[in-house]
N, C-alpha and C positions, 0 to 999 in steps of 0.2 A: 504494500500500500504506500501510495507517495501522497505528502499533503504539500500543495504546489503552491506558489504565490501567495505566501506568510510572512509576514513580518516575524521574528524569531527571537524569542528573548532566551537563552541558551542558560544561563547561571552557572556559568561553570566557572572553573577556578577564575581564567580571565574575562571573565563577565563579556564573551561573544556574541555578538547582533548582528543579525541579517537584516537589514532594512526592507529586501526581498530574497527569499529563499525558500526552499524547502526539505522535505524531510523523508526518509526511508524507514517503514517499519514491519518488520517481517516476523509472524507469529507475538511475543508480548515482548518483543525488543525493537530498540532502532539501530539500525544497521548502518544508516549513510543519513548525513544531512551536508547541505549547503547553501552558497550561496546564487543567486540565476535561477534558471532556468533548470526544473529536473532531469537528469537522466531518463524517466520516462512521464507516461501520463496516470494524472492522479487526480484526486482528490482541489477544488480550484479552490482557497479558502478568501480569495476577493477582497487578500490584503489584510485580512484580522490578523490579529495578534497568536503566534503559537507561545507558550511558554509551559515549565513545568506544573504539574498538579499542586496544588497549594498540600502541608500538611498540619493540620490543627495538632499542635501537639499535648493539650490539656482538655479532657472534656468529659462529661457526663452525661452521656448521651439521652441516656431512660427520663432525664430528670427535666426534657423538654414538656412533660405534662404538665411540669409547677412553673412553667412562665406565666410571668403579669402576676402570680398571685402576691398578696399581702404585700407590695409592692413599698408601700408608705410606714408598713406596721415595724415598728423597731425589734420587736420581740417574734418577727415571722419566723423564724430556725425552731427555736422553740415552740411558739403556740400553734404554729401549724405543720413547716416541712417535719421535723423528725416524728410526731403523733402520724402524722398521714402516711410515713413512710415504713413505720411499725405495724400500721393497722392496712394497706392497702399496696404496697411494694409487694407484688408477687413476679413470677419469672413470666408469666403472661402481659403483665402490667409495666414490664423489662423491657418486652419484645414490643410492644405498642409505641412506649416512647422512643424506644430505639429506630423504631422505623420512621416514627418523623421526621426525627433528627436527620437520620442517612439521606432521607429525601432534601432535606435543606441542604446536608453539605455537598452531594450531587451538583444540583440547582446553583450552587455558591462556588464552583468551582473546587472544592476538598477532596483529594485523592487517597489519603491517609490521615489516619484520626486518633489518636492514641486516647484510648476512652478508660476510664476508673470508676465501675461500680459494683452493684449486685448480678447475680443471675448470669456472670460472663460468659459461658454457653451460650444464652440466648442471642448477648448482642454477636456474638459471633455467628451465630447460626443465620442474622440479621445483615450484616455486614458481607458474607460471602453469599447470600443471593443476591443483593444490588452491587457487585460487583467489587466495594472499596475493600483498600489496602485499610488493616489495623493491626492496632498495638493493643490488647485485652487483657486491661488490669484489673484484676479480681482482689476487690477491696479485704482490708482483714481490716476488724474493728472491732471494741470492750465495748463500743457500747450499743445494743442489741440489736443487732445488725438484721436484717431482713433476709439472709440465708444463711447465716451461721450463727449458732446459739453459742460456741466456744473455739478457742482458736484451732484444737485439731479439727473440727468441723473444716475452718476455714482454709489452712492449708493441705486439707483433703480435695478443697474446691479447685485449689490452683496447682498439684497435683495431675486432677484430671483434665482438668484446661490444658496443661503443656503434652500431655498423653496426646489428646484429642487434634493438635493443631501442629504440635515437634514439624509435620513434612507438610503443611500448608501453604502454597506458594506466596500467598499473600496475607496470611492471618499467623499472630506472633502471640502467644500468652507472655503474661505480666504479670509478676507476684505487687501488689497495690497495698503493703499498708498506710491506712488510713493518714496516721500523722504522727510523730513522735508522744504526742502525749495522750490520742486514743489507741494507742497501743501501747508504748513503755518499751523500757529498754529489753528485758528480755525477748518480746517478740521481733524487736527490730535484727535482733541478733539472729535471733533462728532465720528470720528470714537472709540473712547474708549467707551463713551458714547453708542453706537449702540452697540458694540462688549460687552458688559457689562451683557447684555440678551443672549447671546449666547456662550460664552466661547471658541471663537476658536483664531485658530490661528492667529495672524498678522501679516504679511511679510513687510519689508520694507527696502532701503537702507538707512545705519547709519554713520555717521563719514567716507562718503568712498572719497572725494574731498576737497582741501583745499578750494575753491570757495564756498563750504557749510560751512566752518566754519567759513568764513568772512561774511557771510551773517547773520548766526545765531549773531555775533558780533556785526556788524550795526545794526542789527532791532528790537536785544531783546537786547544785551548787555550780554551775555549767550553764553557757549558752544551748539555748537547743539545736546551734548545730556541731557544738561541742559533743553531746548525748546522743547524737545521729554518731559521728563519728567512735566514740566508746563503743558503741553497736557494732563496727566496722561493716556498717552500712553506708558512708563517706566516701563512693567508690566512683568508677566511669560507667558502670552500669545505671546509676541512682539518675532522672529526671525528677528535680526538686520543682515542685509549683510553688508559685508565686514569690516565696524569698522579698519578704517584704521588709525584714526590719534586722540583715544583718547587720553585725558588729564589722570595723573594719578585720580586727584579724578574724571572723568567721569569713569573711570571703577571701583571704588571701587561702584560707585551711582548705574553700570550697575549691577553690581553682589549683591549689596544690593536690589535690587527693583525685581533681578530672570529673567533678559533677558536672551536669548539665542541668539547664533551669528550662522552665515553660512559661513565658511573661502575659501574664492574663490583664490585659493595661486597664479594659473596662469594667471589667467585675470589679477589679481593686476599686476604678475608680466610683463607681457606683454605690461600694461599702465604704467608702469614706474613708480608705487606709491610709491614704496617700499614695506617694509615687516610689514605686520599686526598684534599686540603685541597679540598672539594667549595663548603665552603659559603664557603673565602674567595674561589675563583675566581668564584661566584654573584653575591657580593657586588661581583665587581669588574664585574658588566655579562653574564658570560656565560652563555651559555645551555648545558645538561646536558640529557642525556638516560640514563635507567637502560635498565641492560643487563648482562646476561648473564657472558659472554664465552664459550668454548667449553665443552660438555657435557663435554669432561673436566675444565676448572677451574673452572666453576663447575656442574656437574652439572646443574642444572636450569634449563630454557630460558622459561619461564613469570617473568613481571615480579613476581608476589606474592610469589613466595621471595623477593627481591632487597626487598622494603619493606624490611620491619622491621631485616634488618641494615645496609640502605641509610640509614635513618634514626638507629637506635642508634651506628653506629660516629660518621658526628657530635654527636649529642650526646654521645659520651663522650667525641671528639674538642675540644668548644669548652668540656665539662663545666658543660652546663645542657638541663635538657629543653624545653628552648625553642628548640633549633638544631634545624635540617631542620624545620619544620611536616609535618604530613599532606598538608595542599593542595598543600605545594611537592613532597612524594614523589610525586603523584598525579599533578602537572603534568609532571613530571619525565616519565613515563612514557605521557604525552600529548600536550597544547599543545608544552612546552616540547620534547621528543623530537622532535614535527615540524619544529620549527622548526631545528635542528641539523641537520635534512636536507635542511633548504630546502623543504619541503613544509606551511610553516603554511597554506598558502589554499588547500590541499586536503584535510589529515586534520588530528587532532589534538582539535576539538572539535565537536561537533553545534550547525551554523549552516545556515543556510539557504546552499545556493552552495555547500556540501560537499561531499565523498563523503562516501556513507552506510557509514563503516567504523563498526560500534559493536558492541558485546557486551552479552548480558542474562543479569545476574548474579541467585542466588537469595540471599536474605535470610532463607530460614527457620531455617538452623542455629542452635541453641542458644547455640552459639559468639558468636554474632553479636549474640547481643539482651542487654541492651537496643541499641536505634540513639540515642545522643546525638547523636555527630558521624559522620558517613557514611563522611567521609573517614579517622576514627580506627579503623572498623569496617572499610574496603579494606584499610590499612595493617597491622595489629596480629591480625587475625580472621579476614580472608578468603581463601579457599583457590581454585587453579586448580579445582579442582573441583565449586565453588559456580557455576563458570561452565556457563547451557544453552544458551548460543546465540552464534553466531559470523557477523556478515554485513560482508563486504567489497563496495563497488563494489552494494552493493544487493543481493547472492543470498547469502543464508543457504549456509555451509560448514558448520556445523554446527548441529544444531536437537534439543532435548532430549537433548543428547549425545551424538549418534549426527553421525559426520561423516560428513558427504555428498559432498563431493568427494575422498576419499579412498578407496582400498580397503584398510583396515585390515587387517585379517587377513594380505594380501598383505604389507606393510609389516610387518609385524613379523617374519614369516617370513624376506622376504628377510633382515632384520636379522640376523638370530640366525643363518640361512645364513654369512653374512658375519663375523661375531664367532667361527665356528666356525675359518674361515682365520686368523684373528689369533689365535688360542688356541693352533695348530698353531708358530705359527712364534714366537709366545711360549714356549714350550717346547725351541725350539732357541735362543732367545737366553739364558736360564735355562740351558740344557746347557755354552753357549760361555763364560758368565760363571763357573760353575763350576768348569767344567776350567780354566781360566784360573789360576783362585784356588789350585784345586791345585799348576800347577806352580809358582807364583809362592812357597806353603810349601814 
């Protein structure tokens, strides 16, 4: 298959552009690209943009049913996600969210998605019928987790997850605990330990609440990424989310020991944490990838939302418009995102020996012109919906915006099915918080 007259945004080490070019892809690789005119005939793309599949490298996928809720409510974690997720998170109710999700990040342009919750069978089960590359972290957590009552429970769960997917071409298990302080030192360790024999990825939230670094203080007398590291879970395997409130030496320890971070810019900035020292961790060697975090923190599962305030909050963070570049947002959500997953020599950029994960983005909107810089034009203008074509592994999922491996319709019905039970029992926790308040006057 040749995709002929493209524009070609390559990401490779020397960040290569075709102004016009095209590409060669033969089974779930690309074989040949250039510049001109193809070797043969193909595919005409009328001058859009080709470039690599974006990869969301933080996200929660299931947990697309609790967007928009209690939006305003300061105590929403509490009075509604974790009760609704106790009493109504089931592996059916996994697969539902899960499949919205996958349609949004289709539709958005997302070729890989490194997702962390319950029931990771199912999002897996999810993710390899609509096509996308993931990374499936299977959450471990004390506090009563919706498929695990205790931790051998839980490491029985990511056990069979790595049985089930070890020769996957495109689907990778992920041992997921939760956080240094709903889990604790000992479980962080087993999991190094377990993850020792297997060399994959580990996802987990790092430095992202000031309530986790008080704790790390009481109980060890340690920064909590001091307490991750005693774990010797400190490693190049570890993908830390959000990394919100290191110490300087925790980030010189983070970049000495080869962590990688997931910079979720709008959930942060949505929960009022502030801004994440992104660019001095960069600076010290590490590599980031942009990301999400879940549909109810940060609403939207697509990497374009995530530029511009990705970018903005450092420069207002280092206060010069010269911090975060475009090419490094764009890497971020690319090259450098692969590489945080340990998957640079297979996605990330459009190289020959690749998989053919890329997206064909349109350039006509108004919004958009003039084109100076490409990458100022991704970052600052361009919309998930500029996206018409989505190919993973080589087969187009989506083509003129109609996704193909999806059944849409299906998907959104169940959703809304689904949001109907959460609205139901939203209205009895709303009833109990009331009477409550009552007798309490």
């Amino acid at each position: 298959m040749y995709l002929t007259n493209a524009r070609i945004l390559t990401m490779d080490a020397a960040l290569t552009e075709y102004d016009r070019g095209w590409i060669c892809i033969e089974g779930d690789r690309i074989t040949g690209l250039g510049a001109g005119d193809a070797p043969g005939a193909g595919l005409d793309m009328g001058g859009d943009l080709i470039m690599p599949g974006m990869i969301n490298n933080h996200a929660h996928l299931a947990m697309s049913l609790f967007r928009g809720l209690g939006e305003d409510v300061d105590d929403r974690l509490i009075r509604y996600i974790l009760p609704l997720e106790r009493a109504l998170v089931t592996a059916e109710v996994v697969e539902v969210g899960t499949a919205l999700s996958t349609l949004e990040l289709i539709r958005g342009g997302v070729t890989t998605v490194a997702d962390m919750y319950y029931f990771e069978d199912r999002v897996g089960a999810v993710l390899d019928c609509a096509g996308l590359r993931g990374v499936l972290g299977q959450t471990l957590a004390n506090f009563d987790a919706p498929d695990h009552k205790n931790m051998d429970e839980g490491f029985a769960r990511i056990e069979a997850l790595h049985d089930q997917y070890k020769d996957h071409p495109r689907l990778t298990a992920s041992p997921a605990p939760h956080a240094p302080y709903s889990t604790g030192l000992e479980v962080m360790a087993r999991v190094a330990e377990w993850n020792a024999g297997y060399d994959l990825p580990v996802q987990m939230h790092l430095a992202e609440t000031k309530p986790e670094l008080q704790w790390a203080r009481e109980t060890y007398g340690l920064s909590t990424v001091e307490v991750t590291d005693k774990a010797c879970l400190l490693n190049s395997n570890l993908v830390a989310a959000h990394l919100m409130y290191p110490s300087e030496a925790d980030m010189d320890l983070l970049a000495e020991r080869g962590v990688h971070g997931a910079y979720n810019a709008r959930s942060n900035g949505k929960a009022g944490r502030g801004i994440a020292p992104i660019t001095e961790l960069r600076a010290r060697g590490m590599s980031v990838g942009l990301a999400t975090d879940g549909p109810m923190s940060g609403n939207m599962l697509d990497l374009f939302s995530q530029f511009a305030p990705a970018a903005m909050f450092q420069k207002i963070a280092q206060q010069t418009r010269g911090a975060m570049p475009c090419t490094d947002i764009v890497a971020m959500s690319t090259s450098e995102a692969a590489k945080t997953l340990g998957k640079e020599d297979q996605i990330g950029s459009l190289e020959v020996g690749k998989q053919a994960d890329l997206i064909r983005i349109s350039l006509d909107d108004p919004r958009q012109q003039p084109i100076y810089d490409i990458y100022s034009t991704l970052v600052f203008a361009t919309l998930p919906t500029d996206v018409q074509a989505t190919m993973v592994a080589g087969t187009w999922l989506m083509r003129d915006r109609k996704v193909l491996s999806m059944d849409a319709p299906k998907v959104m019905s169940d959703a809304k099915q689904m949001a109907n039970r959460f609205k139901a029992r939203i209205v009895e926790i709303d009833r109990v918080q009331a009477e409550g308040n009552g007798a309490n006057g």
